[in-house]
C-alpha positions as CSV (number, residue, x, y, z in Angstrom):
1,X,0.0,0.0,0.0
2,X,1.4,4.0,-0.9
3,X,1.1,5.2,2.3
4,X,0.4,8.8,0.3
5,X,-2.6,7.2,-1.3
6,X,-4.2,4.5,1.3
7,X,-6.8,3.7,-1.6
8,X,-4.4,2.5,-3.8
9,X,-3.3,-1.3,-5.3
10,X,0.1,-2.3,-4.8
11,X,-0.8,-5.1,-6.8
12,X,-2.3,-2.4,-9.9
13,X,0.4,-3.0,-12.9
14,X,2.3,-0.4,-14.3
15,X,1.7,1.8,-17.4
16,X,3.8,0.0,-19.8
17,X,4.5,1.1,-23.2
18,X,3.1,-0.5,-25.9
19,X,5.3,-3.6,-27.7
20,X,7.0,-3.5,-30.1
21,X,4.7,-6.5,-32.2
22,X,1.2,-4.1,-31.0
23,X,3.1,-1.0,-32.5
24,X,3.4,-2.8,-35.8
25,X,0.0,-4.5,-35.9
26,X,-1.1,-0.6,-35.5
27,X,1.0,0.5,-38.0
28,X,0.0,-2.4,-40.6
29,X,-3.9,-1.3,-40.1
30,X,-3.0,2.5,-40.5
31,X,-1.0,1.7,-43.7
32,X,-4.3,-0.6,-45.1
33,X,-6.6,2.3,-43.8
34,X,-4.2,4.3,-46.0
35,X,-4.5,2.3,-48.9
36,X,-8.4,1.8,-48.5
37,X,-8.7,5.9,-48.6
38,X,-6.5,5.4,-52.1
39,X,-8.4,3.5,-53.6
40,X,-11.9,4.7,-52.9
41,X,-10.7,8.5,-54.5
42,X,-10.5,7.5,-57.8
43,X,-13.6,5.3,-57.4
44,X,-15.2,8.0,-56.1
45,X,-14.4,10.1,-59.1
46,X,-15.0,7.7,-61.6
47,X,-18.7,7.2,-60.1
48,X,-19.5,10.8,-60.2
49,X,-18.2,10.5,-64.2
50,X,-20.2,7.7,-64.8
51,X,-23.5,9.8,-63.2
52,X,-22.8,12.8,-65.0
53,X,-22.2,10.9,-68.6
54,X,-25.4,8.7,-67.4
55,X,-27.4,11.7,-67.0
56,X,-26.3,13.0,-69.9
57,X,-26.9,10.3,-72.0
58,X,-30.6,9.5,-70.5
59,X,-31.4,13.2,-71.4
60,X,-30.4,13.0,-74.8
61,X,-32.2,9.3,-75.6
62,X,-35.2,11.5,-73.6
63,X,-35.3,13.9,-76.1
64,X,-35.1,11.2,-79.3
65,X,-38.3,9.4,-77.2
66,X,-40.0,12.0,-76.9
67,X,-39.8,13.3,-80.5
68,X,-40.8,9.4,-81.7
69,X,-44.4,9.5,-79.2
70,X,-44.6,13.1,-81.1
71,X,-44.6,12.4,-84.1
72,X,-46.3,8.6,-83.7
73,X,-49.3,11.0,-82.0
74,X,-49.0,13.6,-85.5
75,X,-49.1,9.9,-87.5
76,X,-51.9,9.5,-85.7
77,X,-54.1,12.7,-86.2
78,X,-52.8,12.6,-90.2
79,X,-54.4,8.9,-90.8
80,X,-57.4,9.8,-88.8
81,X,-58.2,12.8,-90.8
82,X,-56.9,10.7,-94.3
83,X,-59.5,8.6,-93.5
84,X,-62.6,11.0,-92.6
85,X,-62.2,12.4,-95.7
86,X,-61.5,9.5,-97.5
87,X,-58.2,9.9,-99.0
88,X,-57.0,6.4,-97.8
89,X,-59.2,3.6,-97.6
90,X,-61.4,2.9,-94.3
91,X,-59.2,-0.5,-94.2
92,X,-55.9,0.6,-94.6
93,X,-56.6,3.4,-92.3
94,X,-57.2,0.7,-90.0
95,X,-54.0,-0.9,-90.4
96,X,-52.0,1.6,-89.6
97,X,-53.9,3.1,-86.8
98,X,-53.1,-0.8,-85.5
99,X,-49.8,-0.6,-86.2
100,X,-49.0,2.7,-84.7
101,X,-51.2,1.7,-81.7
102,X,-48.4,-1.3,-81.3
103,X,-45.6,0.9,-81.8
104,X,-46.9,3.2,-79.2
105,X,-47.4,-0.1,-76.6
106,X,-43.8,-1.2,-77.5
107,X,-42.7,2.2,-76.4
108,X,-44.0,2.4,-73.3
109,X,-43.3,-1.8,-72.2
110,X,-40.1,-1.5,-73.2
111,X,-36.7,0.2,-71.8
112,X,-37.9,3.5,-73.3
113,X,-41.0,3.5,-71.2
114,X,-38.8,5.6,-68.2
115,X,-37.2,7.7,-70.9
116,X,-41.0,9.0,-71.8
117,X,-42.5,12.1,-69.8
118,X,-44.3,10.8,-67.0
119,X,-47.2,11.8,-64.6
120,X,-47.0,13.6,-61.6
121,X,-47.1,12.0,-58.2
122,X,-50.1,13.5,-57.6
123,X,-51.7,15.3,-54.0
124,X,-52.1,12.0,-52.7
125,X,-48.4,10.5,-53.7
126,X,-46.8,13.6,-52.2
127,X,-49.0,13.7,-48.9
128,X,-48.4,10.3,-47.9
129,X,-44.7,9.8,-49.4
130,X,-43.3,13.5,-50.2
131,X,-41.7,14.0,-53.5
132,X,-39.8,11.0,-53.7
133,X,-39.8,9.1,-57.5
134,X,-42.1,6.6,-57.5
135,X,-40.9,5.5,-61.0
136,X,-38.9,2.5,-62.2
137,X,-36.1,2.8,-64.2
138,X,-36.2,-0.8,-65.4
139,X,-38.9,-3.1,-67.2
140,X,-39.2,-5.6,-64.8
141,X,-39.2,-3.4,-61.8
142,X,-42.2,-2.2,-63.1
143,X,-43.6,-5.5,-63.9
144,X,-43.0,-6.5,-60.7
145,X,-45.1,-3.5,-58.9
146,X,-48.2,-4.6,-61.4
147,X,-48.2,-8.4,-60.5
148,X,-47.6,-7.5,-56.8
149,X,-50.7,-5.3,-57.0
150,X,-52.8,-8.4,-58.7
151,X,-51.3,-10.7,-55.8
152,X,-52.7,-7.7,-53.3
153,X,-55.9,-7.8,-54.9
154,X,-56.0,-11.8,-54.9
155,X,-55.2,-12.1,-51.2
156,X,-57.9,-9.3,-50.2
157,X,-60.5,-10.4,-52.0
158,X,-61.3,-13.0,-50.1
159,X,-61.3,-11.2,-47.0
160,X,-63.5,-8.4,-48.9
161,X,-66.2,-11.2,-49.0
162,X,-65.3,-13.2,-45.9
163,X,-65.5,-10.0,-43.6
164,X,-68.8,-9.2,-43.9
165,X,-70.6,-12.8,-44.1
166,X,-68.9,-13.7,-40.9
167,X,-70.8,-10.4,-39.5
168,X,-73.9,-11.4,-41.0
169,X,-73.4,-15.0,-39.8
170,X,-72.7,-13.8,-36.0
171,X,-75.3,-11.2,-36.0
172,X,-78.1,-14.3,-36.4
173,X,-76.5,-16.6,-34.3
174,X,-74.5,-15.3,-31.6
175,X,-75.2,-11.4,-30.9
176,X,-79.2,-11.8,-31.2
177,X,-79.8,-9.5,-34.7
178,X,-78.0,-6.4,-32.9
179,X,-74.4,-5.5,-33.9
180,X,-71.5,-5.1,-31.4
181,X,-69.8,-2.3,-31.8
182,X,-66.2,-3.3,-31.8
183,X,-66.3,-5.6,-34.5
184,X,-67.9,-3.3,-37.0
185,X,-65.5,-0.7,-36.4
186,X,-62.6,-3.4,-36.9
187,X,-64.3,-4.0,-40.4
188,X,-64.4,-0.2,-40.8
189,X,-60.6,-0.3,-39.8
190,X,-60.2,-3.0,-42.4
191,X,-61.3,-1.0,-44.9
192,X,-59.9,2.3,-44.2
193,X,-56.7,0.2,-44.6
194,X,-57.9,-1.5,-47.9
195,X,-59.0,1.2,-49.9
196,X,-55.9,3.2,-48.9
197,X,-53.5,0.6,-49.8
198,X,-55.5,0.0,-53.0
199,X,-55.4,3.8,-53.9
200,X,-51.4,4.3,-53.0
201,X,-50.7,1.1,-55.4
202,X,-52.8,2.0,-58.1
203,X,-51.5,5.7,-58.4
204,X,-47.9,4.7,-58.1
205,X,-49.0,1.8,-61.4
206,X,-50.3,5.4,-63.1
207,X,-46.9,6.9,-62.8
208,X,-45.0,3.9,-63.7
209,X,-47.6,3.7,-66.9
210,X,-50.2,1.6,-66.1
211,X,-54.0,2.9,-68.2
212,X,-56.1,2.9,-64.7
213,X,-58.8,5.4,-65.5
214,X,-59.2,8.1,-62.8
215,X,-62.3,7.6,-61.6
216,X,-61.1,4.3,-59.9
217,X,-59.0,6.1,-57.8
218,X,-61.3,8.9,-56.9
219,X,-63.8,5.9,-55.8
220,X,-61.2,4.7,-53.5
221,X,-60.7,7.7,-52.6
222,X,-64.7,8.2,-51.5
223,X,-64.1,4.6,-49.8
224,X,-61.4,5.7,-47.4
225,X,-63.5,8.8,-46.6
226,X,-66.7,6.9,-46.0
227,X,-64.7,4.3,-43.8
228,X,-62.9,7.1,-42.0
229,X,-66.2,8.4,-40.9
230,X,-68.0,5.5,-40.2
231,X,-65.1,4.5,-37.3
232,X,-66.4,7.8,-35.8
233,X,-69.9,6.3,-36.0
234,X,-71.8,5.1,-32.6
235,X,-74.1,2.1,-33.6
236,X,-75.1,1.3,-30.0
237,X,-77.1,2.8,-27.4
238,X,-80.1,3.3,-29.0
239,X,-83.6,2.0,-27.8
240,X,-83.8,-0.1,-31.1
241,X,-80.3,-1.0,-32.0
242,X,-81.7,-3.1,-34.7
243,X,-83.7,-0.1,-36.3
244,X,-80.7,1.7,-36.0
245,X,-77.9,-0.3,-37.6
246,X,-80.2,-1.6,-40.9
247,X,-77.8,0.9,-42.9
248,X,-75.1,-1.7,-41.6
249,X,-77.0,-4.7,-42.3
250,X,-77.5,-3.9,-46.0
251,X,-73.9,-2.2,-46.5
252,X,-72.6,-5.6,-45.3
253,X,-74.8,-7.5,-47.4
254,X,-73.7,-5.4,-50.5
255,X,-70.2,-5.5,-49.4
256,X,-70.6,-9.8,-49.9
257,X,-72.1,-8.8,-53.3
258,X,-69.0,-6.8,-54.1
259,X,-66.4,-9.7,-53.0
260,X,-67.8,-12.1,-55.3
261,X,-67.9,-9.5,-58.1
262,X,-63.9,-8.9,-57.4
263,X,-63.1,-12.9,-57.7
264,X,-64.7,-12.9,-60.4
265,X,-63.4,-10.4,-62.3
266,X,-60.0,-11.1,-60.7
267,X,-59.9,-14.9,-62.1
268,X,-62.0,-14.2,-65.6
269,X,-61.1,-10.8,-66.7
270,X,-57.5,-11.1,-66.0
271,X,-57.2,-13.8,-68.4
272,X,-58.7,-11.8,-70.9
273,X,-56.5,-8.6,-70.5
274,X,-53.5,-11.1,-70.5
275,X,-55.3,-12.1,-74.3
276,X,-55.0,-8.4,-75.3
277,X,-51.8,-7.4,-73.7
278,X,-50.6,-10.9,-76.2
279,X,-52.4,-9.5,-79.0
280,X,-50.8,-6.0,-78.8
281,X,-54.5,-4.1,-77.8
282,X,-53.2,-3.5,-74.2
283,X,-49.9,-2.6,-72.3
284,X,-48.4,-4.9,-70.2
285,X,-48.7,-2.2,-67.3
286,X,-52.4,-2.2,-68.1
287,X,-54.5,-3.5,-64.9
288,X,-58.1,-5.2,-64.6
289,X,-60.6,-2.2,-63.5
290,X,-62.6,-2.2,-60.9
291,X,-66.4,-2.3,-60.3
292,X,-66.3,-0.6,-63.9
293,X,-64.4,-2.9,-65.5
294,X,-66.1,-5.8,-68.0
295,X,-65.1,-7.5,-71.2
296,X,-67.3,-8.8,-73.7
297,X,-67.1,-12.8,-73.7
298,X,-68.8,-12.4,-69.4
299,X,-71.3,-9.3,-70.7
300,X,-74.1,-11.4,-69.4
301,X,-72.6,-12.2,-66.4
302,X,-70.5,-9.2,-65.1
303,X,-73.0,-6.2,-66.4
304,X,-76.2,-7.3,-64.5
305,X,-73.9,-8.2,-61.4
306,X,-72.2,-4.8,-61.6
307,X,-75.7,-2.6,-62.6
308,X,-77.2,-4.6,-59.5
309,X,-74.5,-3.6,-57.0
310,X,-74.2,0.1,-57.9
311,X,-78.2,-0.1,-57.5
312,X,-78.1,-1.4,-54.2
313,X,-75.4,1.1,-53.0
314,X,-77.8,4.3,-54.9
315,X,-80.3,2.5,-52.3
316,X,-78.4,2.2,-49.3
317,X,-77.6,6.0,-49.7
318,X,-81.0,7.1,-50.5
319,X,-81.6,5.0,-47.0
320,X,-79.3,6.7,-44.8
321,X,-80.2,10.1,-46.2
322,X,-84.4,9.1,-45.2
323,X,-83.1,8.0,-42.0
324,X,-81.4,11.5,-41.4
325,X,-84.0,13.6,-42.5
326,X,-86.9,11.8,-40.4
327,X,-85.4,10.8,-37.5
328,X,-85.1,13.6,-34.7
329,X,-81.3,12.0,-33.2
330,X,-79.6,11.5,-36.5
331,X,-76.5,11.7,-36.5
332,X,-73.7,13.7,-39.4
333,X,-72.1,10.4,-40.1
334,X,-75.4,9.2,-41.8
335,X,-75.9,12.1,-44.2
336,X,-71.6,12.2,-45.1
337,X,-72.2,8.4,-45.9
338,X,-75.5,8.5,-47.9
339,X,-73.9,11.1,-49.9
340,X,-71.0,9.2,-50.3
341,X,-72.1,5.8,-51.5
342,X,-74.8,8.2,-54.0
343,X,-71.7,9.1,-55.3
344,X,-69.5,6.2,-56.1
345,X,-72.9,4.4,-57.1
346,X,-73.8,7.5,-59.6
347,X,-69.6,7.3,-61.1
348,X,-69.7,3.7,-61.0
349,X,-72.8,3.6,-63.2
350,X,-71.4,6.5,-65.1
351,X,-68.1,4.6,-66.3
352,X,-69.8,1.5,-66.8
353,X,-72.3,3.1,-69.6
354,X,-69.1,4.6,-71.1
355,X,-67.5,1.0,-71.1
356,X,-70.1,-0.1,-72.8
357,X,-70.5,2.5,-75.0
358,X,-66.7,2.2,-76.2
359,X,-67.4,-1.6,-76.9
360,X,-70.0,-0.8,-78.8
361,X,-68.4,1.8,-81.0
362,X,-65.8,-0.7,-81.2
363,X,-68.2,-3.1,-82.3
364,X,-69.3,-1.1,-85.4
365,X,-65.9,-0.4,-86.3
366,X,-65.1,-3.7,-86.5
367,X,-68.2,-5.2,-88.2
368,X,-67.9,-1.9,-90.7
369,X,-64.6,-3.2,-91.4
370,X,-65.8,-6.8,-92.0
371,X,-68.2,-5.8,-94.3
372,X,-65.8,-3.5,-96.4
373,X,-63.5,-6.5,-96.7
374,X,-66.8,-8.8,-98.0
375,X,-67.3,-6.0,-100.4
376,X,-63.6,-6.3,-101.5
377,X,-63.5,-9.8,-102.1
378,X,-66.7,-9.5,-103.6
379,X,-65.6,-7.5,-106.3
380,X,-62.1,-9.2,-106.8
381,X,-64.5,-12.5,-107.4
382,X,-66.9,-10.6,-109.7
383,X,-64.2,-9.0,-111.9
């Protein structure tokens, strides 16, 4: 013990100096350390070459891209009007219109596709992610978002149906006709989380390309509003629970109605659009539509299904709206969600009339063209 310090360890070791084989294992890491910082300068700089050169040739192909999709659109406009007045034939105008429609496909499924000017992110894009880009710079990136979307819409399906007949089934059997209200407002939850997911795929599909006609998204957009509000929605504590939650009842009965309508589209018109993106008549970005959404081989099948469910949800509206004009304790969430579902029911019906007035313009064209071809042959035979 130092009798100076009473707290102190004889038996502590002195402060040695280093040895001589730790000095050189120290010196043998500095010098790789050294060597390390050598050779990541040049790499460094060759890097920030290979951006600047990459940017600068990705500009220049841009501008060659975008002067093709002009002048394939100017093609476009010069064969349509050839062929309103008649200075090429109805059936060569055809052709070509064919042809350029493939060449424009072929531009945007290929490696040119990120070179092309490309939507915006959109409000929605930039509230929930900010301006990051959404877009992929390679083919089968972007491939991969679209069949990743299908596989999202596969695996929710079932629970879009499942979810509300397990309701239905337990309001009967187990909670005595009268909702709890936990359980609904999981199913709202659900939804809220659905339609949002659903709505963030499909608008970063738009940017990378994908033809998904607006109003879809503005639907889901209506969805997640209407499920928003319904979470803030009290369906119990009323004297007659049961009068009060027949909004519920039906919505969950049209919300079965609307999961088998998305397996089948997802099985049957998916194998059509695959038909069409083989045949050159759709991009390869191009998704299934929604409740708007038909082809014509299931047109008596999917078009009284659809007409029946955007009925039932006009009606379910129309309900809620009664129920808040005669009733003295209504509540704001039933007028926000009768005007709601009037309003996806009213733009569902709208785009399905326009679907089926596109298919029947096509229609014409195409038995027009048949018959000019009969003619053709016709005359080659008579002459």
């Amino acid at each position: 013990m130092d009798p100076g310090n009473p707290g102190a360890d004889s038996r502590s070791p002195p402060p040695f100096p280093p040895t001589s084989d730790a000095a050189g294992k120290q010196k043998e890491v500095e010098d790789r350390l050294g060597q390390l910082l050598e050779r990541w300068k040049p790499l460094r700089d060759a890097a920030s070459l290979h951006n600047v050169k990459w940017q600068r040739d990705a500009d220049a192909l841009a501008h060659q891209a975008a002067a093709l999709l002009a002048d394939v659109d100017d093609l476009q406009s010069v064969v349509a009007s050839a062929s309103d007045k008649e200075d090429i034939a109805h059936q060569s105008a055809q052709k070509l219109e064919d042809e350029l429609n493939k060449v424009r496909t072929m531009m945007y499924d290929g490696d040119i596709a990120f070179l092309l000017p490309a939507k915006n992110n959109g409000y929605f894009l930039q509230a929930l992610l900010g301006p990051v880009n959404v877009r992929a710079t390679r083919k089968d990136s972007r491939y991969k978002v679209k069949e990743e979307y299908n596989a999202y819409r596969d695996r929710t399906a079932v629970m879009f149906l499942a979810f509300p007949l397990i309701l239905l089934i337990l309001q009967n059997r187990v909670w005595n006709g009268c909702f709890p209200a936990l359980p609904v407002q999981v199913y709202q939850a659900w939804l809220l989380f659905f339609y949002t997911s659903l709505a963030l795929r499909e608008n970063i599909l738009r940017v990378n390309g994908s033809d998904i006609r607006p109003w879809w998204v503005y639907h889901h957009y209506c969805a997640m509003a209407m499920a928003l509000v319904s979470l803030t929605w009290g369906i119990q504590g009323h004297p007659s629970c049961i009068h009060k939650q027949q909004g519920v009842r039906l919505f969950l009965r049209w919300a079965v109605m609307q999961g088998v309508a998305m397996l089948l589209q997802n099985h049957y018109q998916r194998q059509r659009l695959y038909t069409r993106i083989a045949l050159g008549k759709a991009g390869r970005m191009d998704v299934v539509w929604g409740e708007t959404a038909g082809v014509t081989g299931q047109l008596w099948v999917f078009y009284p299904l659809l007409f029946t469910l955007q009925g039932f949800q006009f009606y379910i509206g129309l309900l809620l709206l009664r129920t808040a004009v005669l009733e003295d304790e209504s509540e704001w969430q039933t007028v926000v969600c009768g005007l709601l579902l009037i309003t996806m029911a009213v733009g569902n019906f709208s785009n399905t009339v326009a679907t089926l007035i596109t298919k029947a313009k096509f229609k014409a064209k195409m038995r027009k063209k048949g018959q000019e071809v009969l003619q053709l042959m016709t005359s080659k035979k008579l002459s």
